[in-house]
C-alpha positions, 0 to 999 in steps of 0.5 A, a space after each residue: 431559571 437555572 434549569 432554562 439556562 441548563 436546558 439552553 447550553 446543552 441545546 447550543 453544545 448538541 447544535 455545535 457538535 453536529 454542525 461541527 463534525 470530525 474533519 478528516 486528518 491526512 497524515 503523512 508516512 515517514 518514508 525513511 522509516 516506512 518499508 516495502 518488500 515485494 516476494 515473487 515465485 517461480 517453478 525453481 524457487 523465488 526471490 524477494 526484495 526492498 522497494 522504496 516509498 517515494 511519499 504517501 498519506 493516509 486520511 483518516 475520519 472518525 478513528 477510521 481510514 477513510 482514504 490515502 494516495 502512495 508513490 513507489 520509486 520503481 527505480 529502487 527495486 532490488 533483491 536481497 537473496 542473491 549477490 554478485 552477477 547474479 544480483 545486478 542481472 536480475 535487478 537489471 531484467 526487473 528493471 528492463 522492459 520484461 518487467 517493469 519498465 522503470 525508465 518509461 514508468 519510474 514510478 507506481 501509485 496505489 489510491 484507496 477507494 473505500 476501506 471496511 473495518 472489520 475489527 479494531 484496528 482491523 480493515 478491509 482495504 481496495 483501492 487503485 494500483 498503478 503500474 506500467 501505466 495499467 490501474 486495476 482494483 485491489 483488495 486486500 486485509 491491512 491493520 492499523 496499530 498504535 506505536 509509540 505517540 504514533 501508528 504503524 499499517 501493515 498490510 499483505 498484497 497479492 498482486 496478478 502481475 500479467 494485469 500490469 503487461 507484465 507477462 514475462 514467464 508467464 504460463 498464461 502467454 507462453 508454451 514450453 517454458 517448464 521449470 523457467 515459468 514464473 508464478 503470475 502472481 507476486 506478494 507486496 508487505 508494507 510496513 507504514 510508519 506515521 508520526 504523528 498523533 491519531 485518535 483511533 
């Protein structure tokens, strides 16, 4: 009789499990702590810079990004290596219609599609980016790692700028421009900070 009752919950506990499996967690960034940083390159040099995080979530499953929506304020783009004139002028050209367009298209958003592990704490990302209106496919390599009661992603982008009608100095639409031709493609960092507790 013990070992029927026995049998009996260890068949109700594996029932209650598959009927109950893992719900996905969506997490929410801290935006005030989080951090992006955008590297562009040109024939004479390059330039780099912060960009702000409006609001972003990533969903995990089983240990396991399994998705994740990200809103950058386009407005807030600046540069860290120059000052001066020098400063406000290229910010102001970013923000121009040259580039990106900020007052028609304030912000960017970036969707995760599908997401591989490829080792612990390891991932393969793609998912959709938006800018100026134009969504294209990405892929790129981000890690999840475990900081404090929470979680901080990092992840390197390169990102093919003329995709996004964003084609000023580019080599692929204009002739002559010698040492003024900036590269077509320019790096993305991120550096995600989450609060809150994720079991990986």
């Amino acid at each position: 009789m013990k070992n029927t009752i026995l049998s009996l919950i260890a068949v109700a506990a594996i029932s209650l499990a598959f009927n109950n499996p893992i719900e996905k967690q969506s997490v929410s960034i801290d935006t005030s702590k989080s951090e992006i940083t955008w590297r562009a390159y040109k024939v004479l040099g390059k330039h780099h810079g912060p960009l702000t995080l409006k609001d972003g979530t990533i969903d995990f499953k089983d240990g396991d990004i399994v998705g994740g929506k990200f809103t950058m304020d386009m407005t807030t783009i600046d540069c860290d290596d120059l000052s001066g004139d020098s400063k406000g002028k290229l910010v102001g050209h970013l923000k121009s219609d040259d580039f990106f367009s900020v007052e028609s298209h304030p912000t960017s958003t970036f969707v995760i599609k599908s997401s591989k592990t490829t080792g612990k704490g390891q991932y393969e990302i793609t998912g959709d980016l938006t800018v100026k209106g134009q969504t294209h496919s990405i892929t790129f390599p981000a890690t999840v790692l475990k900081q404090g009661d929470g979680l901080v992603a990092n992840a390197r982008m390169s990102i093919d700028r003329t995709k996004y009608n964003v084609r000023y100095g580019s080599g692929k639409f204009f002739d002559g421009l010698g040492d003024n031709m900036i590269y077509d493609n320019f790096d993305i960092e991120v550096s995600l900070v989450i609060n809150e507790t994720v079991n990986l």
